[in-house]
C-alpha positions as CSV (number, residue, x, y, z in Angstrom):
1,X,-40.1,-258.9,-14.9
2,X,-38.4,-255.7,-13.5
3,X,-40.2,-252.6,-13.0
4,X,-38.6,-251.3,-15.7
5,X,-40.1,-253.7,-17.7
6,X,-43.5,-253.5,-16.1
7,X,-43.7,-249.7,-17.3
8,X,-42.5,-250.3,-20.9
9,X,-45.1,-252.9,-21.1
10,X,-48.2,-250.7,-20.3
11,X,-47.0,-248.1,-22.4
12,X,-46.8,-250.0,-25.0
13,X,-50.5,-251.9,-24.6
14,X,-52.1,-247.7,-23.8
15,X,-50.3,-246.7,-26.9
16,X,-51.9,-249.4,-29.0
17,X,-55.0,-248.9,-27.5
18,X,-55.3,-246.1,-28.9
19,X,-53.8,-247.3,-32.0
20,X,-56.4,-249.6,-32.0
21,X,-59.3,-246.6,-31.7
22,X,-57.8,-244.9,-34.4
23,X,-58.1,-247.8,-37.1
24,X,-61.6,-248.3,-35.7
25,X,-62.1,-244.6,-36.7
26,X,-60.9,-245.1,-39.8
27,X,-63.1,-248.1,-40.5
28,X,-66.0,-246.3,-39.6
29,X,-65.5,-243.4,-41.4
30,X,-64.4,-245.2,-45.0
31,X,-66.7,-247.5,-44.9
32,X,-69.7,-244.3,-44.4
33,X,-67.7,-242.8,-47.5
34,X,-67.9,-245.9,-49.6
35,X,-71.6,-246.3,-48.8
36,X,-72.3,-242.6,-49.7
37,X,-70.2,-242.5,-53.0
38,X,-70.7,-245.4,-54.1
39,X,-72.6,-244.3,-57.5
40,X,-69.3,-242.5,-58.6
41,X,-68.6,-244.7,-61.2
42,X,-67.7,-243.0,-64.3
43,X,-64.5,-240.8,-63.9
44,X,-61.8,-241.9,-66.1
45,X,-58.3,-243.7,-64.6
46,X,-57.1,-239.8,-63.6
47,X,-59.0,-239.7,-60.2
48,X,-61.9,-241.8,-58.8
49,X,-64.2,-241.2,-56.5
50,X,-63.8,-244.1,-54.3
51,X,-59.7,-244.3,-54.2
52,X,-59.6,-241.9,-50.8
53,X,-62.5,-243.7,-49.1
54,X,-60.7,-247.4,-50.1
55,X,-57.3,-245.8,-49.1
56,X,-58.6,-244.8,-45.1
57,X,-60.5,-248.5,-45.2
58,X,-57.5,-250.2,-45.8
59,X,-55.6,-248.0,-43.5
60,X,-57.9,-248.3,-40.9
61,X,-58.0,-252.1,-41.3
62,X,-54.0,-252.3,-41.2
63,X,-53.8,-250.2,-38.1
64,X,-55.9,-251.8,-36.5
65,X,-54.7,-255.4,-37.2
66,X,-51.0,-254.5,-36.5
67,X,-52.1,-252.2,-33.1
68,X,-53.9,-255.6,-31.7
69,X,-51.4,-257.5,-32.8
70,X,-49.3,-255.1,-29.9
71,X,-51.5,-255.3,-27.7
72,X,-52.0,-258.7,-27.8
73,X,-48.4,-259.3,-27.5
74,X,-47.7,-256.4,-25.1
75,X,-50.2,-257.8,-22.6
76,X,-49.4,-261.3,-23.1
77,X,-45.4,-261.0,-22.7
78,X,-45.2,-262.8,-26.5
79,X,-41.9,-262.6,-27.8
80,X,-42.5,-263.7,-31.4
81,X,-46.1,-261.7,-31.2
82,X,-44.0,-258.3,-30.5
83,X,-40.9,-259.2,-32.6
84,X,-43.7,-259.5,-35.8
85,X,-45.0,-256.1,-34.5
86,X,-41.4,-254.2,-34.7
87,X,-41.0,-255.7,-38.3
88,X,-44.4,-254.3,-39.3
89,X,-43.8,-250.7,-37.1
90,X,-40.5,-250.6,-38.9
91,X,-41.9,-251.1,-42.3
92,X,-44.8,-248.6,-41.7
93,X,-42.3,-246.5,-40.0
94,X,-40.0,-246.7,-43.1
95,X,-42.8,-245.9,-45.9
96,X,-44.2,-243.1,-43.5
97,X,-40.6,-241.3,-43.7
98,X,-40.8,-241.8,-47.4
99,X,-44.2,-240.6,-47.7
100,X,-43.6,-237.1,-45.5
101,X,-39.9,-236.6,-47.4
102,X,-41.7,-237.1,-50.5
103,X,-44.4,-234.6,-49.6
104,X,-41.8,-232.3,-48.1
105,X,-39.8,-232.1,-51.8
106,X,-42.3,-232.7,-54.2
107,X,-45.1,-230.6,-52.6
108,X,-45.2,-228.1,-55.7
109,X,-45.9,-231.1,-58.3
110,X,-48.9,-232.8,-56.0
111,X,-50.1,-229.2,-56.0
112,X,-50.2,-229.0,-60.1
113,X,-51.1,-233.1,-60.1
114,X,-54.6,-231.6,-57.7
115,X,-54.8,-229.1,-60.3
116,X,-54.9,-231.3,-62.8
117,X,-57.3,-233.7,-61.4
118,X,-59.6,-230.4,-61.1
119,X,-58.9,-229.5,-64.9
120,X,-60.0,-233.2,-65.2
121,X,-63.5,-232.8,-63.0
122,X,-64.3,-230.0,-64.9
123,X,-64.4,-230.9,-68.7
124,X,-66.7,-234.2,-67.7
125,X,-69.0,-231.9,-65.9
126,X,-71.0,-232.4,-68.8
127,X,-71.5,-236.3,-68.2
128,X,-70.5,-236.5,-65.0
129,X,-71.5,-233.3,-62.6
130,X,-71.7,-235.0,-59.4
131,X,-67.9,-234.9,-58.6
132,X,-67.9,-231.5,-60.0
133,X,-70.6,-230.7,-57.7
134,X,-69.2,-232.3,-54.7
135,X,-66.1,-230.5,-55.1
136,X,-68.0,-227.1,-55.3
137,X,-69.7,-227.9,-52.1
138,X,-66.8,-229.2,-50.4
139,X,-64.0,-226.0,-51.5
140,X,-67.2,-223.6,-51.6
141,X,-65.7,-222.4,-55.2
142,X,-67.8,-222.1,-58.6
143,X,-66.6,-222.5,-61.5
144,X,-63.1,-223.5,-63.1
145,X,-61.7,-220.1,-62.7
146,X,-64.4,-218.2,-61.4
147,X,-68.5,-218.3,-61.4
148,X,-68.3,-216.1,-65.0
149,X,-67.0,-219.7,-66.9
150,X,-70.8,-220.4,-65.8
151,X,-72.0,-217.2,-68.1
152,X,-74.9,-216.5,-66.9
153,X,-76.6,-219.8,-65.2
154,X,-74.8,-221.1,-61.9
155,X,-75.5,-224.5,-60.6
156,X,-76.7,-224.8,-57.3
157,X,-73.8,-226.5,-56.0
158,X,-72.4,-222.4,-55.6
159,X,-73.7,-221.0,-53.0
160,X,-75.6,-222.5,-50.1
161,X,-78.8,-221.4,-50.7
162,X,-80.3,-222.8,-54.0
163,X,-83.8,-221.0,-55.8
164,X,-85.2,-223.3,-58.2
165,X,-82.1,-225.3,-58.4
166,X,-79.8,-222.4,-58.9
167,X,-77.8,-220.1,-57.8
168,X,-77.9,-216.0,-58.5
169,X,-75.1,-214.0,-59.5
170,X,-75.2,-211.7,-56.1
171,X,-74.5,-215.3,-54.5
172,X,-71.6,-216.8,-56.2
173,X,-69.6,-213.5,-56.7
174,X,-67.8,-214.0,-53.8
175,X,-66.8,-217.6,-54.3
176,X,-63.4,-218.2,-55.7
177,X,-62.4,-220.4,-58.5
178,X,-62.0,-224.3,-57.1
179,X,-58.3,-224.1,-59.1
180,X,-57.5,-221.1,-56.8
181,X,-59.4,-222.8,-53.5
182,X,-57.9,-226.5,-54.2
183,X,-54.9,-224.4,-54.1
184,X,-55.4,-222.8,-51.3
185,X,-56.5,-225.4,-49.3
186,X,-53.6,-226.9,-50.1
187,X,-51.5,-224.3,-49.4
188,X,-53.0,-224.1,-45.8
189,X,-52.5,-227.8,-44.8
190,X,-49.3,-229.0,-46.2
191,X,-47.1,-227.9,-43.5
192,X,-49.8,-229.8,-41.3
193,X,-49.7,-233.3,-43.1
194,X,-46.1,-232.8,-42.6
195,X,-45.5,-232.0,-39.3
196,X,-48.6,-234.4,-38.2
197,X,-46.6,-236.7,-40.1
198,X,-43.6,-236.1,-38.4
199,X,-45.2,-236.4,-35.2
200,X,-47.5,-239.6,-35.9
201,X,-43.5,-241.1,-36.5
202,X,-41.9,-240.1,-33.8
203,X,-45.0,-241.9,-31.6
204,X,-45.0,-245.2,-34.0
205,X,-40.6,-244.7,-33.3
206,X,-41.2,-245.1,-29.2
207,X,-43.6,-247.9,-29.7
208,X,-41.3,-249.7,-31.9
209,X,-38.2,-249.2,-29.5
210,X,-40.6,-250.3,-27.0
211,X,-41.6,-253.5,-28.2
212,X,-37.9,-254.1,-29.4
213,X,-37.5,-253.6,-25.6
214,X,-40.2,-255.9,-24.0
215,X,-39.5,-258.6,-26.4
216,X,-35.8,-258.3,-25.5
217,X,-36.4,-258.5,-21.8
218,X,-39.3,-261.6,-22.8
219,X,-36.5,-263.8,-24.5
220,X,-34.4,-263.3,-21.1
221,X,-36.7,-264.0,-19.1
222,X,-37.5,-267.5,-20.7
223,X,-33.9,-268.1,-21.0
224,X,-33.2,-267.7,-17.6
225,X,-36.3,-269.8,-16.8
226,X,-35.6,-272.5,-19.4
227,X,-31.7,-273.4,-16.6
C-alpha cells in the first residue's frame, strides 16, 4: 500500500476511535438515565420518561458497533469489513440529513409538539408529579404559566432551597413559566442541534469517502496479488 493509502488508513481507524468513545459515552450515560428513571411508569403514550434515555442507549450501542466495525476493518485492510461500513455510514449519513432538514423546516411545530408534551406533564401532576417535578428542576420554572397557577402553595421542586417541603413566594417569583422556559431553551439550542448536526455529517461524509477509498485501494491490491 502507497503512502497515500497508509494515511487514509489511519485517519480513518483515529476517526473511529473516537467514534468508538463517543458510543461508549452514550452507553454509559443512558444506561445511568434508565437506572435513575426507571420508576416513571405511568405517563400516557404522549411522552415517557424512558424514550430519551432508550433513544441515546441504542445510539450509543449503534455507534459504537458500526465505529468498531471501522476500525476493525480500517486496521485490518478488510475489504468487505469497510465496504459494510460505507453502506451503514451512508444510511446513517442519509437519515442524519433528513433528521437536521427536518429540524431545520419544521422547528416551529417541535416547538408547539414540546409544548404540548408540557400541557401534557402538567394536568397529571395530580397523579403523577415526579415528571412535573423533574421538569421544574431541570428548566428552573414553576408552574404552567407562572408560580400564581400554584395560588398560594409552591412545591418544592421551585426554587432550590426547599422549607418544610416547600417553597415561599419571595423564592419562585422570579422563576418563569416551564411553557415560556421549554421555549426558551428551545429557542437557544436549535441553531446548535443544527449546526452540530451539520458538522457531526460532514465528519461521518470524510470517513465514508475514506473507507470507500481504503476498500478501493484493498480490492487492487488483492487483484494485483491474486496474477
Amino acid at each position: 500500500m502507497d503512502c497515500g493509502g497508509v494515511f487514509v488508513k489511519y485517519v480513518l481507524f483515529i476517526f473511529n476511535i473516537l467514534f468508538v468513545i463517543c458510543g461508549i459515552l452514550l452507553i454509559t450515560f443512558g444506561s445511568i438515565m434508565v437506572s435513575t428513571i426507571k420508576d416513571f411508569s405511568s405517563m400516557d403514550e404522549t411522552f415517557t420518561a424512558n424514550s430519551v434515555a432508550i433513544i441515546i442507549l441504542v445510539l450509543g450501542c449503534i455507534i459504537f458497533l458500526v465505529a468498531f466495525m471501522g476500525c476493525c476493518g480500517a486496521i485490518r485492510e478488510d475489504a468487505c469489513c469497510l465496504t459494510t461500513y460505507s453502506s451503514v455510514m451512508m444510511v446513517l449519513l442519509i437519515s442524519q440529513l433528513v433528521l437536521i432538514i427536518y429540524v431545520w423546516v419544521d422547528h416551529v411545530q417541535i416547538q408547539q409538539s414540546l409544548e404540548k408534551i408540557v400541557q401534557t406533564i402538567w394536568d397529571q401532576r395530580k397523579t403523577d408529579s415526579i415528571l412535573l417535578d423533574t421538569m421544574q428542576r431541570t428548566f428552573k420554572c414553576c408552574g404552567l404559566h407562572r408560580f400564581a397557577d400554584y395560588g398560594t402553595s409552591y412545591p418544592a421542586s421551585c426554587c432550590d432551597s426547599p422549607t418544610n417541603g416547600s417553597c415561599t413566594l419571595m423564592s419562585v417569583m422570579t422563576r418563569p413559566g416551564c411553557l415560556d422556559a421549554v421555549d426558551s431553551f428551545w429557542d437557544t439550542n436549535v441553531n446548535i442541534i443544527k449546526y452540530a448536526g451539520l458538522g457531526v455529517t460532514a465528519v461521518e461524509l470524510v470517513a465514508f469517502i475514506f473507507a470507500c477509498c481504503l476498500a478501493n485501494q484493498t480490492r487492487n491490491s488483492q487483484r494485483r496479488q491474486n496474477y
